[in-house]
C-alpha positions in Angstrom: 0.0 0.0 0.0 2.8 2.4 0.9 4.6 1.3 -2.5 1.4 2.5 -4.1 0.9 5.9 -2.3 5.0 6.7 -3.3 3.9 5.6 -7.0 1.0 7.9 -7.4 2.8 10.7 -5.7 5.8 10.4 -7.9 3.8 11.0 -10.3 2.1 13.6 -9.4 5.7 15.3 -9.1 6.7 14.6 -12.5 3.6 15.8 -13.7 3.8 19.1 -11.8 7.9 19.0 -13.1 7.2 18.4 -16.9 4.3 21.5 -16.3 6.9 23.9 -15.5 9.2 23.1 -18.5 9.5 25.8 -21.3 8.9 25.6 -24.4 11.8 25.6 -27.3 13.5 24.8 -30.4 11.1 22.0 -31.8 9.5 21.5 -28.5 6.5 23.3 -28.3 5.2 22.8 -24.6 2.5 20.9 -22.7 -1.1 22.2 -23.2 -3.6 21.3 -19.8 -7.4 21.9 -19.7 -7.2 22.6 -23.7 -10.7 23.3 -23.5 -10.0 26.7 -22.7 -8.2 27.3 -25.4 -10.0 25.7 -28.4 -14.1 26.4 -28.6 -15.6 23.4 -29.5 -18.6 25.7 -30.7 -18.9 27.7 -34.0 -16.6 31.3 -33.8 -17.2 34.4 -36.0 -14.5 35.0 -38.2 -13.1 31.7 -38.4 -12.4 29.9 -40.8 -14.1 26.8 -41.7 -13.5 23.6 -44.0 -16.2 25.0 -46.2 -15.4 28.2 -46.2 -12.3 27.1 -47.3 -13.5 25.6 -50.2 -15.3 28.6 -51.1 -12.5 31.1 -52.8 -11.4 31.2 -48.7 -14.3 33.1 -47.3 -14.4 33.8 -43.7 -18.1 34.0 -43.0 -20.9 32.1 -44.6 -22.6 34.4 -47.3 -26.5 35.5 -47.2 -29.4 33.2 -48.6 -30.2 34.0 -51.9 -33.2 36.9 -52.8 -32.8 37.7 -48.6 -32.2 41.1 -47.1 -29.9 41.4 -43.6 -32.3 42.6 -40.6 -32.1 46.3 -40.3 -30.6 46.3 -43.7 -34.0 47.1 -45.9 -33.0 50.4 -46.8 -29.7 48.9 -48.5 -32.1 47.0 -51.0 -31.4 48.8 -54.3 -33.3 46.4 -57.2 -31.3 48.1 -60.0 -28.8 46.4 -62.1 -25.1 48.0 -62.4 -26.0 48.3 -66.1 -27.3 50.9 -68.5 -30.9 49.5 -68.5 -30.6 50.0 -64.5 -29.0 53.8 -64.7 -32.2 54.4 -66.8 -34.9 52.8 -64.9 -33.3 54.3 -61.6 -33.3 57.8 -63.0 -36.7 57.5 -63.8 -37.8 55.9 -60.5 -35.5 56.4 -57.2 -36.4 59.5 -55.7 -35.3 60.4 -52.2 -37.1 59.1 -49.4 -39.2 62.0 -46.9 -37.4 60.4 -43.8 -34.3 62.4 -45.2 -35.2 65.7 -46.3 -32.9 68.4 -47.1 -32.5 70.3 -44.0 -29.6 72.3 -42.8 -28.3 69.3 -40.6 -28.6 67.0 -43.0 -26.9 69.5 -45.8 -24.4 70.0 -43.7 -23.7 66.4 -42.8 -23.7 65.8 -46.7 -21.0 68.6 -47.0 -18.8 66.8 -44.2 -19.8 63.2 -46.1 -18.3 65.3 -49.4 -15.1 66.5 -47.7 -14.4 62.9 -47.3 -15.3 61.2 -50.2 -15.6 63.6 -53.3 -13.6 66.8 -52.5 -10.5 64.8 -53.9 -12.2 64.5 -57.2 -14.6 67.4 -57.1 -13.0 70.4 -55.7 -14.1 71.9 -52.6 -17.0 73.7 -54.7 -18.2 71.3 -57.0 -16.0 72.8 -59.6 -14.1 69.7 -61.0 -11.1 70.8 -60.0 -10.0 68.5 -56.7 -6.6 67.9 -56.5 -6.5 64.6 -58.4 -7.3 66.4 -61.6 -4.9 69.2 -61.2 -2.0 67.5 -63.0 -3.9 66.3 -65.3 -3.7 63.2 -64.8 -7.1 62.3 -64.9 -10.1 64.4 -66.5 -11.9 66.9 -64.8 -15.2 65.6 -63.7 -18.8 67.6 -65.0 -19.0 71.1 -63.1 -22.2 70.8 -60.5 -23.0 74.5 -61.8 -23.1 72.9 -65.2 -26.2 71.9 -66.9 -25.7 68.4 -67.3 -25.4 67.9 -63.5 -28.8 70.7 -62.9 -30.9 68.9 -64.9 -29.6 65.4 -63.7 -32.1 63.1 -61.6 -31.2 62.5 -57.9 -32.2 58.9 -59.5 -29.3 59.3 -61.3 -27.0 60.6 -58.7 -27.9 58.0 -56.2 -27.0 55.5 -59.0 -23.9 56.4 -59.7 -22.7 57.2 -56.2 -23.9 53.2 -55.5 -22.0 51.8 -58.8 -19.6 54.6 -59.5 -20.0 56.1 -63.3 -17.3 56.8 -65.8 -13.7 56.8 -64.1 -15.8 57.5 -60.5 -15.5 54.7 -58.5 -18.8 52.6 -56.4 -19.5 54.7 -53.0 -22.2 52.2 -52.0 -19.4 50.2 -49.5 -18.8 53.7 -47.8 -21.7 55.4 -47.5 -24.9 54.5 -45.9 -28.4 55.2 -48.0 -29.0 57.7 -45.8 -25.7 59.3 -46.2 -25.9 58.9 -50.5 -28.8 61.2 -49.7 -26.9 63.8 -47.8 -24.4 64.1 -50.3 -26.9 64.5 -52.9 -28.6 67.1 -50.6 -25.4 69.0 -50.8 -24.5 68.5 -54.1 -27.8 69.9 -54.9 -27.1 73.0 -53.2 -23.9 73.7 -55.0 -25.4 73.4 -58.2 -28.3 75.8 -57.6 -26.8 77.6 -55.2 -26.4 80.5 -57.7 -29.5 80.2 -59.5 -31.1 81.3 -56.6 -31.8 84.9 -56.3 -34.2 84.8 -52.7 -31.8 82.5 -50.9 -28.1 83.1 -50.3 -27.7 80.5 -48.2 -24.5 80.2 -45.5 -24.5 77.0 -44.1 -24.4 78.6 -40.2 -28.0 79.6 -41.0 -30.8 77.7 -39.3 -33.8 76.5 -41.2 -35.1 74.2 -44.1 -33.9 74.2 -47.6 -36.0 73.8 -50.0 -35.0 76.5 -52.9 -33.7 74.1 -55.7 -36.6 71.8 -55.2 -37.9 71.3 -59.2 
């Protein structure tokens, strides 16, 4: 029995021994309780066997013809093609949960700062500092009449997909936000036009003077 009792406890020493050994070279440690270290349940982000298969994807894509909870508003049922342009120009229209008010004008013209002013200009004028060595051509002029007389159909479009050398603007910006661009992308281009309002974007109220 006593034989027994030195066994067990001679084991327990080594045991407790080989624990406190450091890893190195081609010997990589003892792992306890591994349990605590490897989930046996399914982890976001991580990669499984059929993901794997699947050009390497990290998360299982959506069910076909679904839409993400919350995500309605990101439903656009418009092809990137020239049939699409035309059907959205004629159809999409902005939605009267986003009008154009001076917080949400001037939340497009911060939007804008970020995302356009490169290309743009500060203005709306073509003439961001991308274009200035010519390297690329200078996009349409917002005072210009092919951007006045253009649809907010057509806008929202091509801030979605891109258009021309522009590039897609839908992975950046929120629906919501496409809108407040717009907004202020509208006021740059009538800005002028507009004899009873000289608007300065410190001034409260609602904006409504290039509504067509």
């Amino acid at each position: 029995m006593y034989n027994k009792i030195k066994i067990v406890a001679g084991i327990i020493a080594l045991t407790v021994i080989a624990s406190c050994t450091q890893s190195g070279g081609n010997f990589a440690g003892y792992e306890y309780a591994p349990d605590m270290y490897y989930a046996k349940g399914p982890e976001a982000y991580r990669m499984l066997e059929k993901d794997t298969a699947k050009n390497f994807m990290h998360m299982w894509t959506p069910v076909d013809n679904t839409i993400a909870r919350g995500k309605l508003d990101y439903y656009f049922p418009y092809n990137n093609d020239t049939t699409g342009y035309r059907m959205a120009t004629k159809e999409v229209t902005c939605p009267e949960s986003i009008p154009s008010t001076l917080e949400n004008i001037q939340e497009g013209k911060r939007l804008f700062d970020i995302n356009c002013i490169v290309c743009h200009g500060p203005k709306g004028q073509g003439d961001g500092n991308i274009v200035k060595d010519d390297k690329f051509p200078p996009p349409p002029s917002y005072t210009s009449d092919q951007i006045k007389k253009l649809a907010d159909g057509a806008k929202y479009f091509s801030i979605t997909y891109g258009k021309n050398n522009m590039g897609a603007y839908g992975p950046n910006l929120s629906p919501a936000e496409r809108w407040k661009v717009i907004h202020y992308v509208n006021y740059l281009a009538h800005e002028a036009d507009s004899n009873s309002v000289k608007l300065d974007l410190k001034e409260e109220g609602y904006l409504d003077f290039y509504k067509k």
